[in-house]
C-alpha positions as CSV (number, residue, x, y, z in Angstrom):
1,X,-1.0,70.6,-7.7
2,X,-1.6,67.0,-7.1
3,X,-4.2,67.1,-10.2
4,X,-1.7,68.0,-12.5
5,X,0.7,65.7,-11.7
6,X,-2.0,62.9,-11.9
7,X,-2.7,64.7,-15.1
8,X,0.5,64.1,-16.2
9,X,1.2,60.9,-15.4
10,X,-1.9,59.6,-16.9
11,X,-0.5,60.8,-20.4
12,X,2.6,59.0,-20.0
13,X,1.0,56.1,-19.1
14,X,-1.2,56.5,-22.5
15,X,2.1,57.5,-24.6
16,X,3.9,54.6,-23.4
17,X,0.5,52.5,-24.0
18,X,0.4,53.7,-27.3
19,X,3.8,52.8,-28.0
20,X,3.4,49.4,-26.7
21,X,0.3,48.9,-29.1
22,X,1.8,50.3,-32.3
23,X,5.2,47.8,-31.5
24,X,2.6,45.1,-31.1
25,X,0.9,46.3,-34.5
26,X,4.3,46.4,-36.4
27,X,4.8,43.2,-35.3
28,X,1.8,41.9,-36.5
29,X,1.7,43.9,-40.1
30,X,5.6,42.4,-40.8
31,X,3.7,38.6,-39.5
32,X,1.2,39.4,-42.1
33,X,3.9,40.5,-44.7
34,X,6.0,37.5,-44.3
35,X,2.4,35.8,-44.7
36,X,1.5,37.1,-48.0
37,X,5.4,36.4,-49.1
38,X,5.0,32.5,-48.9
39,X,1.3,32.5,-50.3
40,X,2.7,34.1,-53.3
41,X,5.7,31.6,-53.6
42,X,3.2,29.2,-53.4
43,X,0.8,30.9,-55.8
44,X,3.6,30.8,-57.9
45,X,4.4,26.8,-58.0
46,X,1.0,26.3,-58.1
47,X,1.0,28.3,-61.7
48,X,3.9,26.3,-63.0
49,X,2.6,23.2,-62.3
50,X,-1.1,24.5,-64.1
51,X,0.9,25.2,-67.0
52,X,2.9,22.0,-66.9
53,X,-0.7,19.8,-66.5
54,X,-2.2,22.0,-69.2
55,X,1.3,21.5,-71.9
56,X,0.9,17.7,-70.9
57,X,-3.0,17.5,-71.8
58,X,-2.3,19.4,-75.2
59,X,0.1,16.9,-75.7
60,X,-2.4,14.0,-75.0
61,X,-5.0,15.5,-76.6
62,X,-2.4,15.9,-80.2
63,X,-1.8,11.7,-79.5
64,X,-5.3,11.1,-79.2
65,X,-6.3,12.6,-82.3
66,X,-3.6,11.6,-84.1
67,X,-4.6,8.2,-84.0
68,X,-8.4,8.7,-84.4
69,X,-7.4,10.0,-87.9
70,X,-5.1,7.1,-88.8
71,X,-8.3,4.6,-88.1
C-alpha cells in the first residue's frame, strides 16, 4: 500500500512539475512575442527611412544631371 501512495505522489509531483514548466514556457513564448513586435516596428522605420534616402538620392541624382547637360 505504501508503493502506491509513493506512486501517486510521484505523479503529482510531475503534474505540478509540468505545469510549472509550461507557465515558465508561456512566459517565455509571449517574451519572445513582444520581441518580434518591436523588431518589426523597427523593421518598419528602418524601411521608411530606406525609401526616404533612396527619394532624396533620385533627387540628387535629377540635379546632377541636370547641370551636366546645361555645360
Amino acid at each position: 500500500m505504501n508503493k502506491v501512495v509513493k506512486l501517486k505522489k510521484d505523479t503529482n509531483n510531475k503534474d505540478s512539475e509540468i505545469k510549472q514548466l509550461n507557465s515558465k514556457l508561456n512566459r517565455i513564448e509571449k517574451k519572445i512575442d513582444n520581441l518580434y513586435e518591436r523588431l518589426d516596428g523597427h523593421i518598419v522605420k528602418i524601411d521608411k527611412v530606406y525609401v526616404r534616402l533612396e527619394e532624396h538620392f533620385s533627387g540628387i541624382e535629377k540635379l546632377l544631371s541636370f547641370f551636366k547637360f546645361k555645360k
